[in-house]
N, C-alpha and C positions, 0 to 999 in steps of 0.2 A: 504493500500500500504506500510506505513512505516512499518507495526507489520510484511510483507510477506518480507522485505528486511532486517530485522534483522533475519528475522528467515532464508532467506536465506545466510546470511551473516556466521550464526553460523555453518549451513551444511557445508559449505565451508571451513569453518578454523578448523572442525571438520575432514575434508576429508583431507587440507593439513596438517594437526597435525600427520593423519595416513599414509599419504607419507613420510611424515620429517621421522619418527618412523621405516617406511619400508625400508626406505634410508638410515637409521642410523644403520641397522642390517650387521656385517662383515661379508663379504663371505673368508670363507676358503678352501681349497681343501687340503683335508688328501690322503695321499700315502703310498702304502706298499708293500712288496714282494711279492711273489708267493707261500708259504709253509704257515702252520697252526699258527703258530705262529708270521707271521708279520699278516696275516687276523683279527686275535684277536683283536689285537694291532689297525689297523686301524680302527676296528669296534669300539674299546671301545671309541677311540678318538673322532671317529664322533661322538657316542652319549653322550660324555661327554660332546663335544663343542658345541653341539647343546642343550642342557640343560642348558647349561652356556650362551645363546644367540645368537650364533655364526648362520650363515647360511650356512650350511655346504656341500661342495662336496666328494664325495670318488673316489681316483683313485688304486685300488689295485690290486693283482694279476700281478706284474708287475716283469721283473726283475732288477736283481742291478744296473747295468748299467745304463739300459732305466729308473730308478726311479729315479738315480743321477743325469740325463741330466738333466730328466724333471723340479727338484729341482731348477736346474742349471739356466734353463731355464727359470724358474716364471711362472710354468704349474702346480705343488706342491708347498704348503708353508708351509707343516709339514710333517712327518714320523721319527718311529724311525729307527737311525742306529745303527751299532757295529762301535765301536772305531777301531776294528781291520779291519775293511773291509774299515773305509777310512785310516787309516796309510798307510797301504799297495798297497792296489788296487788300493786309487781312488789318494792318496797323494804319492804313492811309494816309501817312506821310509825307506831305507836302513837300518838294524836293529833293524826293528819295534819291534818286535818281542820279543826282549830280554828287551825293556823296561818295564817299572814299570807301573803298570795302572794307578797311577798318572802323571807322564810323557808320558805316549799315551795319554791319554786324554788330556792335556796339548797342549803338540806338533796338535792334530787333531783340536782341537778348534783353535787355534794358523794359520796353515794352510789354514782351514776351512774361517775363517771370512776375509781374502783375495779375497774370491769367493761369499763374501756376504750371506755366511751361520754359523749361528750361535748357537752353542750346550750348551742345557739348561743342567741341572744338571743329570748326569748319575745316572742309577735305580744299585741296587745292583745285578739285573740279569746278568750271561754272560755266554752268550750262546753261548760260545767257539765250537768250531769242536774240535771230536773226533771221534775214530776208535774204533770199538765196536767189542765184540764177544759171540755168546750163551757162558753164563757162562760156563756149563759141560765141552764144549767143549775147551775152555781156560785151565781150569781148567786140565782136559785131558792130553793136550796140552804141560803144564806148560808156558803159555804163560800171561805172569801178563805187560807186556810193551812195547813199540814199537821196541823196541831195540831186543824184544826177536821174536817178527812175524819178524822180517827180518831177525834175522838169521835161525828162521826155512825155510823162503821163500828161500835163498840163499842156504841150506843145502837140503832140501828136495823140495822144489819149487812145494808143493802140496796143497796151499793157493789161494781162488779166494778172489777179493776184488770188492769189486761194489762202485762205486761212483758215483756223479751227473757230467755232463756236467759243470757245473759251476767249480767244485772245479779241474775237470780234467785241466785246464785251468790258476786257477789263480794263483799268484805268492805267496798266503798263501794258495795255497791248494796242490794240489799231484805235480807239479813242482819242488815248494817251497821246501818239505818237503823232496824229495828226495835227492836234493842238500844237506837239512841240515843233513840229516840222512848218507848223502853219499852210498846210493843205487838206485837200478833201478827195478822196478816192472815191471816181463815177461807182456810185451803186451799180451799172450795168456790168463792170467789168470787176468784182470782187465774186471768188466764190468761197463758199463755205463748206468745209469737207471734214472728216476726220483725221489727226494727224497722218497715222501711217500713209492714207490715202496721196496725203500731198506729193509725199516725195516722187510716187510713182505716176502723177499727175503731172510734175513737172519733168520725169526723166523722161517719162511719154511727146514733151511739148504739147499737152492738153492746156498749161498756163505758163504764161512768163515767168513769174515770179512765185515762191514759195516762203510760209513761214516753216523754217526751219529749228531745231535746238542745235547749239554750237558744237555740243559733244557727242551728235549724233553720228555712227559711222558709215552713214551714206553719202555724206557730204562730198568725200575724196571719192567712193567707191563708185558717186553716179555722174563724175566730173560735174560738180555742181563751184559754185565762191560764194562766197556769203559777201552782201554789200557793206560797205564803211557806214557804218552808224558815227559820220562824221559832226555830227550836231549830240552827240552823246546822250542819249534819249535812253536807251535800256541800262536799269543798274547792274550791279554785281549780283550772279546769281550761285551764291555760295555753296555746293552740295553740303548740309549737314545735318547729322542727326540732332533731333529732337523728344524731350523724354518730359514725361509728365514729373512735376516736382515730387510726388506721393509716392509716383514708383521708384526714383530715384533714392528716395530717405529711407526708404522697404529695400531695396539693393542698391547701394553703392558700389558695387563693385562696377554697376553696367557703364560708369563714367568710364574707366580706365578699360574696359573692354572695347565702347563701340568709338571713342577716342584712338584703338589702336585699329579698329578697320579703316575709320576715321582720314588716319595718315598714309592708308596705299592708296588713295585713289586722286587721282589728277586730270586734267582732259584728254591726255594721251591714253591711260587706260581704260578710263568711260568711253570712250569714242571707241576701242578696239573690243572690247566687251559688248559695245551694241551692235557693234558691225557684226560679231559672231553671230546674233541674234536675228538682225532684220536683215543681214545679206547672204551671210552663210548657210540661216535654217537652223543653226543650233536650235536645242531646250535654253529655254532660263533656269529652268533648274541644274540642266549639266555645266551651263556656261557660270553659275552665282558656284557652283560647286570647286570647280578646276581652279578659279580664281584664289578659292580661299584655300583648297590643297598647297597650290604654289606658293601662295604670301606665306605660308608656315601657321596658318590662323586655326585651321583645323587637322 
């Protein structure tokens, strides 16, 4: 009797030693946009933080907005943002634009931790908006910067532009930029598409111009340049993680964790990771995977 009450004694502190252990695992929920390159991003995260111990949920495919609330909210407790899309958009910031990307960043973190969210250290990626066009055809053109598509738009008004719904919209996208360039794009010749669609709209010559991302890897891959944003209209758009303050003070560790994916990524690796993605055919998941084997992350 007594050797079956030890030995069940031992099951039992063996069973609640694997509760404590199961109950001791952080649940986090990673968030991210709806284009190739926040997918990436959310993917690498979950399987970094889930190597690191973490118990991990993904909420992705989402947009800016609905991801912000959610943040907002305590529905997400990481993703990365751009500096520029909260200065602007989420913080409205009257001359975002023309600061320094040590003073946006500054000013958003600043902002930011008001609303109980808190921005860990920015990656050297930024993956600013830009307006692209087949090189030849620039080239052709003589069109090298924004300054020079508006005046051929204004002079000859024989230029289609394709944009996304989003950027039609926000106060750093075609709004914004109109104001600051002090023009107005003919309604006839503006269309609206979804991003991926652009690029193969404009490698097709379906439109002149495209809103492009800078760190996107079809840029080089479908002979495309991006125009001189010569009047300096789009801010710094910082890749960086972002963590809700509650989940950060509940783990600390995730500062000097997603600080060290944080520091591999730059526009030369963003650009080459999306390229796997939208021109090669990779998975996001093999491609967020192989990345982090390489870095030494996982």
């Amino acid at each position: 009797m007594w050797k079956r009450s030890i030995a069940a004694l031992a099951v039992a502190a063996v069973g609640a030693f694997g509760l404590a252990a199961g109950a001791a695992k952080a649940e986090v929920t990673v968030g991210g946009k709806n284009f190739t390159e926040q997918l990436l991003l959310a993917e690498m995260t979950g399987i970094y933080l889930e190597d690191q111990g973490y118990d991990v949920s993904k909420r992705d495919g989402m947009g800016s907005t609905v991801l912000r609330r959610a943040q907002e909210n305590g529905q997400v407790d990481v993703y990365w943002e751009y500096v520029g899309t909260s200065l602007i958009v989420y913080n409205k910031v009257e001359g975002g634009a023309s600061m320094s990307p040590d003073k946006a960043y500054a000013k958003v973190k600043e902002l930011d931790a008001e609303k109980g969210l808190v921005w860990l250290e920015p990656s050297n990626a930024n993956n600013t908006y830009a307006l692209a066009m087949r090189e030849k055809q620039a080239n052709d053109l003589g069109i090298e910067s924004i300054s020079d598509m508006i005046e051929r738009i204004e002079n000859e008004g024989d230029l289609t532009l394709a944009v996304n719904s989003e950027f039609a919209g926000r106060p750093d996208g075609l709004p914004g930029l109109q104001k600051h360039y002090d023009f107005r794009w003919p309604r006839e010749n503006l269309k609206r598409m979804q991003s991926g669609l652009i690029y193969q709209a404009l490698k097709e010559g379906q439109v002149d111009i495209g809103l492009v991302f800078a760190t996107d890897g079809r840029i080089a891959a479908f002979d495309f340049i991006t125009l001189d944003d010569n009047k300096n209209f789009f801010p710094n758009y910082a890749l960086t993680p972002v963590v809700r303050k509650d989940t950060l003070e509940e783990n600390p560790d995730l500062r000097e964790q997603l600080n060290a994916l944080s520091a591999k990524l730059n526009d030369q690796v963003m650009r080459k990771l999306n390229q796997r993605v939208d021109v090669d055919k990779e998975t996001v998941e093999d491609v967020a995977r192989s990345f982090l084997e390489s870095e030494g992350l996982i």
